[in-house]
N, C-alpha and C positions, 0 to 999 in steps of 0.2 A: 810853636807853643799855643793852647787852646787859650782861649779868652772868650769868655763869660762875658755875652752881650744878646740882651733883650730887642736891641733896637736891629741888631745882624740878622738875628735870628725871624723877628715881622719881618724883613725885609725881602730875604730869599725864600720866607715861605709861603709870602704874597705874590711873588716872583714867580715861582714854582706851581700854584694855582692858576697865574696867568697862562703860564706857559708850556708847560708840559701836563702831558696825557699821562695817566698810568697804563701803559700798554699791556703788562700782564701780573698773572697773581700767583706766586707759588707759596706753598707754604709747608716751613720744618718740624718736624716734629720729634717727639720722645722713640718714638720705637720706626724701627728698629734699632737697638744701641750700637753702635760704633764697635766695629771689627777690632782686632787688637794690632790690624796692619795699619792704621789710623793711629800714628803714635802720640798726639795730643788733640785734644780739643779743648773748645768752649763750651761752656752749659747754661742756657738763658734761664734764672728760676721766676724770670715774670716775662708775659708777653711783649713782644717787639717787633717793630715792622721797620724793613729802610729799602729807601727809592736810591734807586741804582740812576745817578746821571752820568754815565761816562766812566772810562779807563778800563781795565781789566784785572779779573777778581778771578780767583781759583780755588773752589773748597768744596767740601763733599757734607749732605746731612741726612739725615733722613727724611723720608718722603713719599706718598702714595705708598707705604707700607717696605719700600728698599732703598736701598743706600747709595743717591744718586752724584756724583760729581759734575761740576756747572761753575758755568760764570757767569754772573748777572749780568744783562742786558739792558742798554739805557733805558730807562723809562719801569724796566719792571719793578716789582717790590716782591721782598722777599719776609713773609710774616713766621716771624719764631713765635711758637707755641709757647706755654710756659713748661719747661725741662725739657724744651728741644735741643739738641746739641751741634756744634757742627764742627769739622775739623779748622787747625787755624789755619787763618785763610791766608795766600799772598797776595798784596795789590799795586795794582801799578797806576798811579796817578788816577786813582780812583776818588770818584767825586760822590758824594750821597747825604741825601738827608736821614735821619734816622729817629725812632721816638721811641720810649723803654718807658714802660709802666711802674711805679713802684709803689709800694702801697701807700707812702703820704705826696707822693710829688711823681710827676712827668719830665721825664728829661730827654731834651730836642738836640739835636747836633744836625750842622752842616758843616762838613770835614772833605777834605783832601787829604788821599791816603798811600803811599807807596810803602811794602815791606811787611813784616809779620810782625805778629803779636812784642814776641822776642826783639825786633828789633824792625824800626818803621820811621818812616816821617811825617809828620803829621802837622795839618794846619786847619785851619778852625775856627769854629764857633759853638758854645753848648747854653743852654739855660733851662734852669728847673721852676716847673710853674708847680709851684705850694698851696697858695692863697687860694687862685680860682681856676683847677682843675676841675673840670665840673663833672659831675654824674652823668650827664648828656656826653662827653667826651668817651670816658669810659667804658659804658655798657654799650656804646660805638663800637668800641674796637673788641667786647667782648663778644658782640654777634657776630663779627668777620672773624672769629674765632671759632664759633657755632658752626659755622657753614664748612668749616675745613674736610669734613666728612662729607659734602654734598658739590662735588663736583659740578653739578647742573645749577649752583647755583654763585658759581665764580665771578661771572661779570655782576650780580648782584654785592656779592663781596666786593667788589673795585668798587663799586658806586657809592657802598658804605664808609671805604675806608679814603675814600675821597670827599664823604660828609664829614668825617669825624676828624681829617685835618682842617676843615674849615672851621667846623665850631672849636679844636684848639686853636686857632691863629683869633679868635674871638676869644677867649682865654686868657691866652699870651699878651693881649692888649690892654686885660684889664687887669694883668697881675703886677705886683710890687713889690720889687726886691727882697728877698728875706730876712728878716726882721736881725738875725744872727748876722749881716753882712756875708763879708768874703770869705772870711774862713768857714763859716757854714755851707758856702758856695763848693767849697776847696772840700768837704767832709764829704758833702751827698757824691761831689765827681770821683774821691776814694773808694766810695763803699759802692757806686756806682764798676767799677773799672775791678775792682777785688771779684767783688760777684759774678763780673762775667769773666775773668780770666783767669780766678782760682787756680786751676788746672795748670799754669804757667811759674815757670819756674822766677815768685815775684817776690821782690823785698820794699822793706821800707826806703834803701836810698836808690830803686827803679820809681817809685812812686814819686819821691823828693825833683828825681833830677824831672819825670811826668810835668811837676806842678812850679818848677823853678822853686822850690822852697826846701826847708834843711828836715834831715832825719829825726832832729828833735822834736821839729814842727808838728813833723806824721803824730808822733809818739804822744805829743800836745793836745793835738787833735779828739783822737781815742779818748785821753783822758776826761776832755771837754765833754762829747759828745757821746760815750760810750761805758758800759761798766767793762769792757775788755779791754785789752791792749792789741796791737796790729797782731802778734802771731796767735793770739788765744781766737780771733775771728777768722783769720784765716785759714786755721784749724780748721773750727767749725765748721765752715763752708767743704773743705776738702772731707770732712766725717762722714757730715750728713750727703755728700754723693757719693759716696764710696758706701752707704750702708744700702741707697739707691740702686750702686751699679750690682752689688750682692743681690739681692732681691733679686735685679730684673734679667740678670745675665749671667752665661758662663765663664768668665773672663777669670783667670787664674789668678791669686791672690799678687804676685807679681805683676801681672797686666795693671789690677785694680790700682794699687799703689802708685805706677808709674802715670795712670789715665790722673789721678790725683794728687799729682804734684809732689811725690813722693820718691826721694832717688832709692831708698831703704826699705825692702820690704818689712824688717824687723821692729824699723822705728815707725812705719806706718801703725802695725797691729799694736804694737804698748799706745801709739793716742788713739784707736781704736777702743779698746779694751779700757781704757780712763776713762773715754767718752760713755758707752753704749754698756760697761760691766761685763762685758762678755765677748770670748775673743770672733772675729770677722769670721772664723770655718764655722763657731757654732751660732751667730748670727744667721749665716745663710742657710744651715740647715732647719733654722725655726719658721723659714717662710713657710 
């Protein structure tokens, strides 16, 4: 079970500064989209970077323009783009730090990992710095974003993205708890984990049993924090990439549905069509 600890998280990522190099720098992106022999994936819709310490990892994303399969190697980092995708991965005693950008908060994890999306075990640490995320952090990790197009300028990227974990572990140290507590802690890790696994066949009591908390709680939560309910955003997330994958691909209205989380193509297109007023065939013929 993950636990929310500030003092874990300085610790291994002061640790990790000490002691490991970042040996190398790959990074995924949006295009090429994902083949329809790729029967699920993940879609990152903010930038993310994570340092690969150990175990073995297996998943495919796009890259230098094709669609490469890999498994991280210790020490390297692997930078998602923002709407780069990658198939779900399987891991085996896989060890990483990781940090996801979101637009009011930064969230750090160091996890141990064995198993897929669908079904995994997980142990850990995560915390989201709110307070003092700083502007210097940020447009840190948005240069090493910049350069993804500039190969000759890779190890300059590592050096960057090796400044910009030091100024968040300076961050980290001067941030304080969020003002909402635990359950605000417990909402940003939901909306956090929905976001990126959309695409995954996920409910409120996978999320409950995630957080050791009850299905009411989830529902709680939403209400607290949100004008939606769990399935009205999880929609949304599943709409708005599926209006995505129309646009940018040819993937058959079947494919699309199933890349989105959807067992029914006919129930995809009616929240399609709710959503967007017009049904997904005549959506993509308006690009």
């Amino acid at each position: 079970m993950e636990v929310f600890s500030q003092e874990k998280i300085i610790y291994y990522l002061e640790k990790l500064l000490a002691e490991q190099a970042i040996t190398g720098l790959v990074f995924a992106e949006a295009f090429p989209p994902p083949v329809a022999s790729i029967k699920r994936i993940q879609v990152f819709k903010e930038a993310r970077f994570s340092w690969s310490l150990g175990g073995e990892t297996e998943l495919q994303f796009a890259s230098d323009g094709k669609i490469v399969s890999t498994g991280e190697k210790k020490g390297e980092m692997t930078f998602f783009r923002p709407l780069s995708w990658n198939s779900l991965p399987y891991r085996k005693n896989c060890l990483g730090f990781s940090a996801v950008l979101h637009q009011n908060y930064l969230r750090l994890t160091y996890s141990k990992v064995s198993g897929t999306v669908d079904n995994y075990d997980f142990d850990g640490w995560s915390y989201h710095i709110e307070d003092t995320f700083s502007n210097t952090a940020r447009s840190l990790v948005y240069a090493v974003d910049s350069m993804a197009d500039r190969p000759e300028c890779k190890e300059i990227a590592i050096k960057i993205l090796r400044l910009a974990l030091e100024v968040i572990l300076v961050d980290l140290k001067k941030s304080k708890p969020a003002k909402q507590g635990k359950s605000y802690e417990k909402w940003c890790h939901i909306i956090s984990f929905i976001d990126n696994n959309f695409t995954a066949n996920i409910s409120r009591f996978d999320l409950a049993d995630l957080l050791d908390v009850t299905p009411f709680y989830i529902s709680k939560l939403f209400t607290r924090f949100s004008n939606m309910s769990f399935p009205q955003y999880l929609n949304l997330q599943r709409l708005e990439h599926a209006a995505w994958l129309l646009k940018s691909t040819n993937f058959t209205l079947d494919e699309i549905a199933y890349q989105c989380g959807y067992s029914q193509t006919s129930y995809f297109s009616q929240k399609f069509h709710e959503k967007f007023k017009v049904s997904p065939g005549k959506y993509r013929q308006s690009k």
